[in-house]
C-alpha positions as a printed Julia matrix, in Angstrom:
320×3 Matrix{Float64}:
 -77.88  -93.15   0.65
 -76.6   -90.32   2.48
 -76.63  -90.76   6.68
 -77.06  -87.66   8.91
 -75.63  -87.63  12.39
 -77.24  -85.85  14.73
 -76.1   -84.99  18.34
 -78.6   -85.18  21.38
 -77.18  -82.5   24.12
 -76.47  -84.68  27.56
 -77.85  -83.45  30.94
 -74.62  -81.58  31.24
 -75.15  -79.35  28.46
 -78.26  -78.23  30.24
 -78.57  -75.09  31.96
 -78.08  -74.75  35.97
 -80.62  -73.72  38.33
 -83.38  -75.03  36.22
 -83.57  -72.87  33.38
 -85.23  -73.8   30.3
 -83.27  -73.03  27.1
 -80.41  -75.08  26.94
 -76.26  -74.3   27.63
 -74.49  -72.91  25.15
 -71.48  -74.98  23.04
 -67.88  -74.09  25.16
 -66.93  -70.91  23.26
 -63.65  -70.37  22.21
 -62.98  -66.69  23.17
 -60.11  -64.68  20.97
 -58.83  -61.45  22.2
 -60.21  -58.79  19.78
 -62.47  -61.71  18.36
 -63.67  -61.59  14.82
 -66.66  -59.41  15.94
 -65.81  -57.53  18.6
 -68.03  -54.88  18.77
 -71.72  -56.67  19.97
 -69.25  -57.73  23.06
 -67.34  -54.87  23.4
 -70.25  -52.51  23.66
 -71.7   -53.48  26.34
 -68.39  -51.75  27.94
 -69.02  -48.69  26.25
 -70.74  -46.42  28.68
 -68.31  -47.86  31.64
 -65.04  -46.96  33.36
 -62.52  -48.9   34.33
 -61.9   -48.5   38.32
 -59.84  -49.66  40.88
 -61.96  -48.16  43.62
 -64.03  -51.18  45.26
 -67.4   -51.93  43.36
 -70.26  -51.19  45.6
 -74.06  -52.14  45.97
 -75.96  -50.05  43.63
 -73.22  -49.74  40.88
 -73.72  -50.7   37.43
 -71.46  -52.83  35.81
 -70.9   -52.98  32.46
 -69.3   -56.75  31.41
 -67.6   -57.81  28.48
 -66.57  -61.17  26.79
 -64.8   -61.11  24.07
 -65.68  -62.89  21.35
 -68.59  -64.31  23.07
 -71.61  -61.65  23.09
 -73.69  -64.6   25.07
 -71.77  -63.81  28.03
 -71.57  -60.07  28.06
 -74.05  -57.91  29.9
 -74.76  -54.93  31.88
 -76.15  -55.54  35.53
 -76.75  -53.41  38.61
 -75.0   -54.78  41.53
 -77.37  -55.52  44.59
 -77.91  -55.01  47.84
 -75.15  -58.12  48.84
 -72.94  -57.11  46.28
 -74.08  -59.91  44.06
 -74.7   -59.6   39.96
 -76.8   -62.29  38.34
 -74.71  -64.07  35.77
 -75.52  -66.89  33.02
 -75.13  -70.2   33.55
 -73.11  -69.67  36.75
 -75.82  -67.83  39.05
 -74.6   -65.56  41.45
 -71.43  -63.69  41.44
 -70.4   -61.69  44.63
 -68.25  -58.88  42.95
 -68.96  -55.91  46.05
 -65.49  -55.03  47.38
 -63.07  -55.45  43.9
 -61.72  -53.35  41.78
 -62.18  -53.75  37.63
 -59.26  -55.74  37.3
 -59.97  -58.48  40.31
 -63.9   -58.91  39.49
 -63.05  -59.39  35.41
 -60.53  -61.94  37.05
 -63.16  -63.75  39.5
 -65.41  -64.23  36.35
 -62.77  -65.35  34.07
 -62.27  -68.12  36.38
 -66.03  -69.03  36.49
 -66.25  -68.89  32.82
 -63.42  -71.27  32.6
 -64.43  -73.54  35.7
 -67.52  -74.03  34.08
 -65.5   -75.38  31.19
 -67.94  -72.16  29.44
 -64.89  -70.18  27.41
 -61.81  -71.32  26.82
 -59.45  -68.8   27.55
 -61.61  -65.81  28.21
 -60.58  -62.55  28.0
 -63.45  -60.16  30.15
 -63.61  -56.8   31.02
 -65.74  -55.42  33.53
 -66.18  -51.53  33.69
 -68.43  -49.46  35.94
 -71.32  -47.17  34.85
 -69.76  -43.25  35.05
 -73.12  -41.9   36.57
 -72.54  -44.06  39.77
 -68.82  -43.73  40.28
 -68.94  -39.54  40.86
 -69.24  -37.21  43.73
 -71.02  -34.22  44.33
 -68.99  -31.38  46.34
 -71.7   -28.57  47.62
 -71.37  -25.69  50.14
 -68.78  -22.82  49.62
 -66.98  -23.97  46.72
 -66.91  -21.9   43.64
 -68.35  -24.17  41.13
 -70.46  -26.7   43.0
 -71.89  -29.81  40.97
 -70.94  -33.81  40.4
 -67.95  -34.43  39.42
 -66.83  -38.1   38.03
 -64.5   -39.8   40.26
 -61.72  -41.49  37.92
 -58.75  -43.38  39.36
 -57.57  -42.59  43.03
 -58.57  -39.04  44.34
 -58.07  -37.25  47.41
 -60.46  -34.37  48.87
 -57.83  -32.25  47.78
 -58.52  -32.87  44.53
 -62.39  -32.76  44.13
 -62.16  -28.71  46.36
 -59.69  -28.17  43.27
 -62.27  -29.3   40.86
 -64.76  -27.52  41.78
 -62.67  -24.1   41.78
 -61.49  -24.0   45.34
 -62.78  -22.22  48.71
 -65.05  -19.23  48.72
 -64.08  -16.63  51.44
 -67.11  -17.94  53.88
 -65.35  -21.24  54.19
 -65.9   -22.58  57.54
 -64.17  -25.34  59.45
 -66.16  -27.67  58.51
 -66.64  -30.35  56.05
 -69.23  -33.13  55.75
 -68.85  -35.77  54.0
 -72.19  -38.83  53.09
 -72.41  -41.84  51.33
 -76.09  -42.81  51.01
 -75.28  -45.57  48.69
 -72.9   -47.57  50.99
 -74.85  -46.68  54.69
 -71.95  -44.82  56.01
 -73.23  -42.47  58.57
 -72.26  -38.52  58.22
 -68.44  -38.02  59.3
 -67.26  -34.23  60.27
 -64.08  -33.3   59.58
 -62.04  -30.81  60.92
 -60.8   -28.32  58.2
 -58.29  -25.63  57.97
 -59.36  -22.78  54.8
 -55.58  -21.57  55.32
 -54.48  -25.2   54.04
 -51.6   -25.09  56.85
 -53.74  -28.4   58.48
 -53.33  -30.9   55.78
 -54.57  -34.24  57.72
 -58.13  -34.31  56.31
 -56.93  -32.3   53.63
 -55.57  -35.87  51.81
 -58.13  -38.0   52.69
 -58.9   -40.76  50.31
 -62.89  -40.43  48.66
 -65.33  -42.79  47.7
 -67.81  -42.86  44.79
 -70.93  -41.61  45.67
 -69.65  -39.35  48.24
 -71.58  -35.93  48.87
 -69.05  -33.34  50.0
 -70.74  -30.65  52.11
 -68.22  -27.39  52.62
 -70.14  -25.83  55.19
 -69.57  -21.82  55.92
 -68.75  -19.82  58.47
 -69.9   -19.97  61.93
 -71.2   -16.82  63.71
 -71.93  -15.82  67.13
 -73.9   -12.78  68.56
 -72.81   -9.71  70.5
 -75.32   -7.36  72.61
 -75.48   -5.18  75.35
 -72.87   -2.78  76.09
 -70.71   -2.66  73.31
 -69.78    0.21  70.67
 -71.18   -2.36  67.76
 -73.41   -5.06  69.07
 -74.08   -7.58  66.13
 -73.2   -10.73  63.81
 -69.6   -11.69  63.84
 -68.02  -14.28  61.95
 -66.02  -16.85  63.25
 -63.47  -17.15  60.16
 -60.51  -14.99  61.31
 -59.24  -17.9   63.1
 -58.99  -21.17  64.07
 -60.14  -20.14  67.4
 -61.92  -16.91  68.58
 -61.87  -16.61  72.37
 -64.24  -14.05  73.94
 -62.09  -11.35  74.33
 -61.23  -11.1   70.5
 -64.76  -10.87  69.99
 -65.79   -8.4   71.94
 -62.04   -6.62  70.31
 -64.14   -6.93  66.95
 -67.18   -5.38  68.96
 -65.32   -2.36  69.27
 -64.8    -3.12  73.13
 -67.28   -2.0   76.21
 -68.81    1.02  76.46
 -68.67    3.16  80.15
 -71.84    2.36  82.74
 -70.89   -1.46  81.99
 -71.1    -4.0   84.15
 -68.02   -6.45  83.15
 -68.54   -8.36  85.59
 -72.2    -9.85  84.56
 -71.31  -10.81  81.12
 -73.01  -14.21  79.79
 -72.6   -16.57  76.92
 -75.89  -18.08  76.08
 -75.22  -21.56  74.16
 -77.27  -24.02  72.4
 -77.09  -27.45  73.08
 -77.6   -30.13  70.92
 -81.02  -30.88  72.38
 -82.16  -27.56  71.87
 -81.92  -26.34  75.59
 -79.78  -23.16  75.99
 -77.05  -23.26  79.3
 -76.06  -19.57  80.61
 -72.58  -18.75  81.69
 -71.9   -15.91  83.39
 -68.1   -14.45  83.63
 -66.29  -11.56  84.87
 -64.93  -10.07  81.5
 -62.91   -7.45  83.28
 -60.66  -10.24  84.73
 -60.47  -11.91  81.12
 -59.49   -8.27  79.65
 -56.68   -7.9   82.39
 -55.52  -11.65  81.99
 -56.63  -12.49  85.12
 -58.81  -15.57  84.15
 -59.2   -18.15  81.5
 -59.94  -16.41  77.88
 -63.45  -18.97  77.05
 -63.45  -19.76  73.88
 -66.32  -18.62  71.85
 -68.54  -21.22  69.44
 -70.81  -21.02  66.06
 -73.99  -19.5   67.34
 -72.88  -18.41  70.78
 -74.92  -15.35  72.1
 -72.4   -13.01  74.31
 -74.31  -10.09  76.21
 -72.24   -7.41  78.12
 -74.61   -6.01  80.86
 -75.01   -2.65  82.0
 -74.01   -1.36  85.13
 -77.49   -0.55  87.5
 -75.24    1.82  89.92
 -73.26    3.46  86.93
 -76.2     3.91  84.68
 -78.47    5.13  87.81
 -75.78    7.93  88.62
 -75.23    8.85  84.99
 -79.22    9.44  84.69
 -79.17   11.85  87.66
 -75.93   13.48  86.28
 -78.36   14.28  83.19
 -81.03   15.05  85.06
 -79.1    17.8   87.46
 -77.26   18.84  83.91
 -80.86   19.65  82.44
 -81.86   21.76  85.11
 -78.94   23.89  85.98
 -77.18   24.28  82.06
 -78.98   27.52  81.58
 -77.9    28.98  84.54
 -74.0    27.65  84.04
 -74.87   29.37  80.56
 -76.01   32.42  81.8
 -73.48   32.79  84.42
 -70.33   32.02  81.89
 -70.83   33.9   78.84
């Protein structure tokens, strides 16, 4: 008579948290494991990173030699990933190696592997950043290992000649609000130049700024502000091709824009800036400068026509 043995499961081979099917035998895991590859796969579309894991990422994770514990999960909003058998596990703020460490350590506290060997990678479509503005090859570009500003502009095939002073950088994905940074085209300012990026950063190279000349000037128009750091007003109206005569240098305004969309009017005496006699202003993006004309000068030079009109044909007539 042949006996069969047969083992019941106890109440600690159940699952946690209530769950129906019942916990899996302690699994033995072997680095490279007999069958690797329904484990390893799960890795397949991931990178390893040791940038800090954020909400929103996807990671990929991978047991080897025990598929049952591999799986790919989005991380959430509290920088959680749902895990079997152990619930929760709060992975937001490591790197690859640390979080495959954390779990490693639930697997074994759990007394679920034996000497498990994970590896947790992060989905490539989540750990890039997209560089815009006036670069020569905007577009996303994947973010692998430590990288600097520096090194995404070079990616995407440097400055264009519009490059303004300017650049924004977003993260949607983490919250962070918009930060401006300062920025030198020449390269000579190389502070923001080497700062450190994030995945999921947007990179906005903004262009030029350019302020407005009118009134009495040889070439009133648009001038761009990329010539240098600074422009002060009396380079400007040097790129204006300087006053014209019946001008009235002393009524010359700079009409500004505020950030609430009011407009404040300075007036200065731009005959004293020309001779060095008072502060040089400096001018900003979308500042309007208008050179007035004299009233007097241009009164006296329209009866200087007028008087020219009347008597040329006799000056002509007398002076042959």
């Amino acid at each position: 008579m042949v006996m069969l043995s047969i083992a019941i499961p106890t109440c600690k081979q159940c699952s946690v948290a209530g769950a129906q099917s019942a916990r899996p035998a302690v699994v033995t895991s072997v680095q490279g494991g007999s069958n690797p590859s329904a484990s390893a796969s799960a890795a397949d579309m991931g990178e390893l990173t040791d940038q800090p894991i954020r909400a929103g990422d996807t990671v990929h994770i991978s047991v080897f030699g025990a598929p049952d514990f591999s799986l790919v999960s989005k991380v959430s909003e509290t920088g959680d990933v749902p895990y079997p058998f152990v619930g929760s596990i709060h992975v937001a703020g490591l790197d690859s190696r640390s979080a495959a460490e954390l779990i490693a350590a639930k697997l074994t506290e759990q007394q679920l592997v034996v000497s498990p060997h994970v590896l947790v990678t992060i989905d490539g479509a989540t750990n890039s950043i997209t560089v815009l503005g006036e670069v020569r090859m905007p577009g996303i570009y994947a973010l692998t290992g430590k990288r600097q500003l520096s090194d995404l502009i070079a990616a995407a095939g440097g400055l264009t000649a519009n490059t303004g002073r300017v650049v924004e950088i977003s993260n949607e994905r983490s919250g962070t609000s918009k930060q401006y940074l300062a920025w030198d085209p020449t390269m000579h300012n190389t502070a923001n130049y080497d700062r450190a990026l994030s995945p999921g950063d947007r990179i906005l190279v903004r262009s030029c700024g350019i302020a407005y000349v009118g009134g009495h000037v040889a070439k009133p128009g648009a001038y761009s502000l990329c010539g240098s750091s600074t422009i002060t007003l009396s380079e400007l109206i040097a790129l204006a091709g300087g006053t014209v005569p019946m001008t009235s240098e002393k009524h010359t305004y700079i009409i500004r824009a505020q950030e609430s969309g009011a407009r404040t009017v300075q007036e200065v005496n731009l005959s004293k800036i020309l001779h060095a006699k008072a502060a040089d202003p400096v001018v900003k993006e979308d500042d309007i400068i208008y050179v007035s004309p004299s009233p007097l000068k241009s009164a006296m030079n329209q009866t200087a026509i007028a008087a020219l009109t009347i008597v040329g044909p006799l000056l002509y007539v007398y002076h042959p």
